[in-house]
C-alpha positions in Angstrom: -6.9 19.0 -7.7 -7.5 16.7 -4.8 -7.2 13.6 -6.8 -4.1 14.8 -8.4 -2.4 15.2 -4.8 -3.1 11.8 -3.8 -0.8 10.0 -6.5 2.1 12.8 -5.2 1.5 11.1 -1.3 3.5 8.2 -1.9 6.1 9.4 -3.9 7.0 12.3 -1.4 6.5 9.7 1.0 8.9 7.6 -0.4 11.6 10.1 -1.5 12.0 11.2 2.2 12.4 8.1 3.1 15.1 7.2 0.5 16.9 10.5 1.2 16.9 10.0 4.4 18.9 6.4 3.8 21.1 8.3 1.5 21.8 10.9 3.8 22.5 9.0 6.7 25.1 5.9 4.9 26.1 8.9 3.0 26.8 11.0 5.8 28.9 7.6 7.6 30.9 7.1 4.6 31.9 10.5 4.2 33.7 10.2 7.5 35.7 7.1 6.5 33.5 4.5 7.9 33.6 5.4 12.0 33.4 3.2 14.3 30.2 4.3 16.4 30.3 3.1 20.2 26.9 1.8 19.5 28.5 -1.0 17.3 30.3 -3.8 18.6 33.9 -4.3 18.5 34.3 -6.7 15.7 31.6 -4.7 13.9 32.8 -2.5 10.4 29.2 -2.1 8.8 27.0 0.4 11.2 23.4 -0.7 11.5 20.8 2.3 10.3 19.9 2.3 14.3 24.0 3.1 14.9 24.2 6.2 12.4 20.7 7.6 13.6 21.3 7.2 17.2 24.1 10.1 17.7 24.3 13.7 16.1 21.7 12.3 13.3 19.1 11.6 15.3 17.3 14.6 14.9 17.3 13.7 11.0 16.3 10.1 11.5 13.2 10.8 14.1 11.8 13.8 11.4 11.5 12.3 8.6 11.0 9.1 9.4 7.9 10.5 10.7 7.2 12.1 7.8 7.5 9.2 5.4 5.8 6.6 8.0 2.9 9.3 8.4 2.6 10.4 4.7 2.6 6.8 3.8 -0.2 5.8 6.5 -2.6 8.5 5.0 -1.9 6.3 1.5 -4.2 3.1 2.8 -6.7 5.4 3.8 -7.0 7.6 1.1 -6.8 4.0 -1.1 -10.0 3.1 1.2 -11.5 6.2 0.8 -11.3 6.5 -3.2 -12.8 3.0 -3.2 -15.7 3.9 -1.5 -16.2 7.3 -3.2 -15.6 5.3 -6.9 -12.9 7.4 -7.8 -11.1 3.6 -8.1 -12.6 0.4 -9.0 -15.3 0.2 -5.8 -15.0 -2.8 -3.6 -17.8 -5.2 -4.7 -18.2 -7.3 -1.2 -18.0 -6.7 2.1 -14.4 -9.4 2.7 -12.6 -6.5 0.5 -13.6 -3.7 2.6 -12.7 -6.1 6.3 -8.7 -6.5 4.0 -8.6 -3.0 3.4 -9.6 -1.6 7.3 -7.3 -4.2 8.4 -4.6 -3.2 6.0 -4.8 0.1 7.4 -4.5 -1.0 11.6 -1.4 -2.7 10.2 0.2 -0.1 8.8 -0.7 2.4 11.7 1.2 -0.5 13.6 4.2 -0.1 11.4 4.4 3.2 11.5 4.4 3.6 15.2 7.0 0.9 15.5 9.1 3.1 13.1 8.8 6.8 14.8 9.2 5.2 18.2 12.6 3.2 17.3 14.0 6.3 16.1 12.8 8.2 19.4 14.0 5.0 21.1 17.6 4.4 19.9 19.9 1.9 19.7 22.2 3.4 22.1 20.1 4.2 25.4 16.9 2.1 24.5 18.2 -1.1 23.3 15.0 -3.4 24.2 13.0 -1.2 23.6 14.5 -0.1 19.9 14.5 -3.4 19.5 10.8 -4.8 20.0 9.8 -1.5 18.0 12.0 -2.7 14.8 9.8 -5.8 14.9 7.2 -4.0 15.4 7.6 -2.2 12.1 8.6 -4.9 10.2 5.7 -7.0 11.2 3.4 -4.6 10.9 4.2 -3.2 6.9 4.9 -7.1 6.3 1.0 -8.0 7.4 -0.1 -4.5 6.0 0.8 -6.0 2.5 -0.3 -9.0 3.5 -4.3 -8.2 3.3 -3.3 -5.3 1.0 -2.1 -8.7 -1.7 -6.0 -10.3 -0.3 -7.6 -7.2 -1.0 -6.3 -6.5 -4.8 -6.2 -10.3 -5.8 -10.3 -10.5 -5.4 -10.8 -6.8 -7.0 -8.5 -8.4 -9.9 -10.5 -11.1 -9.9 -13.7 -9.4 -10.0 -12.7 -6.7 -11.9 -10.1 -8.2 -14.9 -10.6 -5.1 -17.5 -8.3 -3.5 -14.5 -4.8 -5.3 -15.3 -3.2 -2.5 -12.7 -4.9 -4.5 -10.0 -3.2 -7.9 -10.6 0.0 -6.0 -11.3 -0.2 -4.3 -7.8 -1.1 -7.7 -6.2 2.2 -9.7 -7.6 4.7 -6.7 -7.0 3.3 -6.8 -3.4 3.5 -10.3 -3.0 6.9 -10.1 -4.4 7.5 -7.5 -1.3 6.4 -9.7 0.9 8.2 -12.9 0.0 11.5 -10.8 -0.2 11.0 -8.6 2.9 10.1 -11.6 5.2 13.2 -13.8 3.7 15.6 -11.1 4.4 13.8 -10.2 7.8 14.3 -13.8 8.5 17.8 -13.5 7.4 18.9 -10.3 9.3 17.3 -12.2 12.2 19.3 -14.8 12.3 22.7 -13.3 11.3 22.2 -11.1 14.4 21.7 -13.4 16.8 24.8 -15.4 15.6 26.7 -12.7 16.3 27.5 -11.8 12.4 26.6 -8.2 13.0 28.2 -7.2 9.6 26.0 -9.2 7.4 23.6 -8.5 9.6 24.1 -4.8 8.8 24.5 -5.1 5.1 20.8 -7.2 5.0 19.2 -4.4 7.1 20.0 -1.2 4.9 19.0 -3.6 2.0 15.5 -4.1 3.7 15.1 -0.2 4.4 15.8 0.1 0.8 13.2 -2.6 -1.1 10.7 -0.7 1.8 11.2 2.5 -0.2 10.6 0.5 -3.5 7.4 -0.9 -1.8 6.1 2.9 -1.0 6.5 3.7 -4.4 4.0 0.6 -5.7 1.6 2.2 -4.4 2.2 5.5 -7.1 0.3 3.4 -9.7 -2.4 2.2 -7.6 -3.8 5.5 -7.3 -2.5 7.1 -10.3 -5.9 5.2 -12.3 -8.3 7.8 -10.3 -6.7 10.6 -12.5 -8.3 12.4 -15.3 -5.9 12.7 -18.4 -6.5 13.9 -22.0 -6.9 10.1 -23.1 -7.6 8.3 -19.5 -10.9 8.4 -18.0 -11.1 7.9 -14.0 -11.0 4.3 -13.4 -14.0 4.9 -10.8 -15.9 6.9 -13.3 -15.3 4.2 -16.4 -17.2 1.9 -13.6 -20.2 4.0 -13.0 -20.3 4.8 -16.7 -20.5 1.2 -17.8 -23.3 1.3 -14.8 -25.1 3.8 -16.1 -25.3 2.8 -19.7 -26.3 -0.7 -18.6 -29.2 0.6 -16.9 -30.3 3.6 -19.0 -32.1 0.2 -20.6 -31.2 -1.3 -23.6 -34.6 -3.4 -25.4 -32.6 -4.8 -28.3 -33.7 -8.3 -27.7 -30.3 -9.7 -29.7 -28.8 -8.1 -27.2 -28.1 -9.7 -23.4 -29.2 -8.0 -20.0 -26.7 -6.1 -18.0 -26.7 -9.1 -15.5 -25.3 -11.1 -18.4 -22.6 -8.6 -19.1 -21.2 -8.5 -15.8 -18.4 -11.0 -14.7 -19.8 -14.1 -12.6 -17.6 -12.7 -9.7 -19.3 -9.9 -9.2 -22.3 -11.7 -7.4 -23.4 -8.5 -5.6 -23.8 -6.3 -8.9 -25.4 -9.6 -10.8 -28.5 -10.1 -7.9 -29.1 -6.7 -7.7 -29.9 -6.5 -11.0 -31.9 -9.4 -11.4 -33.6 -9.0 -8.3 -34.9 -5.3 -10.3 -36.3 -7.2 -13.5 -39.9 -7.2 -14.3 -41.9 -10.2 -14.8 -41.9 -9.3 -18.8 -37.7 -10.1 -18.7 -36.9 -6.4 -19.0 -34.6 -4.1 -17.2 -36.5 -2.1 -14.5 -36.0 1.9 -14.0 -32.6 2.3 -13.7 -32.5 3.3 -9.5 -29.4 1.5 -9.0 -26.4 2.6 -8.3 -27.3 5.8 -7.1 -24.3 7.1 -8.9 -25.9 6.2 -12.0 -28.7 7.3 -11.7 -27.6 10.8 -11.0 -26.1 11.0 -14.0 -29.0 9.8 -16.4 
């Protein structure tokens, strides 16, 4: 039941925050397009920070704290399934430093999007300001060692295609996110606040697409009718490897495993006897509890 909740994380996460967008341009549009004194005079397209800084406010601040909280929790649960082999396990320590430092960066993000909603446009505006960058740079450098993580489990682990998917539809987000961030840059400070405005919903809604990538990263740790646990096909290759096999046609497990996996390959060897045979099988632990 827990691992079925954790897929269900990003996607509420994600439909709040699409909803919300929806609501709020929604919401504008429904009026006839206002002009909001928040906007500049020569300005026709309201920024996200112009709708939510008035009587929407209230909607912006909750559930953008829900979406930038619930999505948060997603890079540690990620870490945390990793570690307890529900997913593919991270085979060297450089994966784990990506992952923890995935996770400050997305903490980052998330502050910088609660407090610019807290923070508007209207009375705030240096402060809204340094907190939008603050969330873009954070969820940019987030995906960042998020692409460095996935692209050496995809390399250790190739049997796990999901993983190389995930890492090119995060790199995609991040080429895309930063060239439009770029972009809406730019076009604000030359005072083209209506392009300006049109590239910032259009970041806000590639962000939601990007919370929903993360729907099939977890989604492997389930247990269906013809799916086993991507975690538990690992520690059942492990434990079949070393339940000892003395077919001498046949190659140790150190032979079976990829030459990436370095860890898992001097482990093993480091556990043969002097005849060339597999010793007792006492590693992994998970394995061995299942013998």
């Amino acid at each position: 039941m827990w691992v079925i909740s954790f897929w269900i994380i990003p996607i509420i996460a994600g439909c709040v925050w699409t909803a919300m967008l929806i609501a709020m341009l929604g919401r504008w549009s429904a009026l006839g397009h206002p002009h909001i004194k928040s906007m500049n005079r020569d300005q026709h397209i309201a920024f996200i920070s112009d709708v939510g800084a008035f009587s929407l406010k209230p909607l912006f601040i909750s559930m953008s704290a829900v979406s930038a909280s619930m999505f948060t929790s997603v890079f540690v649960i990620e870490r945390w399934m990793r570690h307890a082999r529900q997913l593919a396990p991270n085979t060297n320590r450089r994966e784990k430093i990506f992952a923890c430092i995935s996770i400050f960066f997305a903490l980052m993000g998330a502050c910088g999007i609660i407090f610019l909603t807290i923070f508007d446009t209207w009375n705030h505006n240096n402060v809204h300001d340094s907190m939008l960058v603050l969330f873009i740079v954070g969820y940019i450098l987030s995906a960042v060692f998020v692409c460095l993580e996935y692209y050496s489990l995809g390399l250790n682990y190739p049997e796990h295609r999901i993983l190389k998917i995930s890492f090119i539809l995060k790199a995609i987000f991040i080429v895309v996110e930063f060239t439009l961030a770029v972009a809406f840059a730019s076009e604000s400070r030359n005072g083209n606040r209506d392009v300006a405005g049109v590239l910032e919903w259009t970041v806000s809604f590639i962000y939601g697409l990007y919370i929903f990538s993360y729907v099939p990263d977890l989604l492997p740790a389930v247990r269906f009718r013809k799916h086993v646990p991507q975690g538990e096909r690992y520690k059942e290759e492990m434990r079949q490897a070393f339940a000892g096999d003395t077919n001498p046609n046949r190659s140790s497990y150190a032979s079976q495993l990829p030459q990436s996996r370095g860890s898992d390959r001097s482990q093993y060897e480091m556990a043969e006897n002097r005849n060339g045979q597999p010793a007792s099988p006492t590693y992994p632990p998970e394995a061995h509890a299942q013998v």
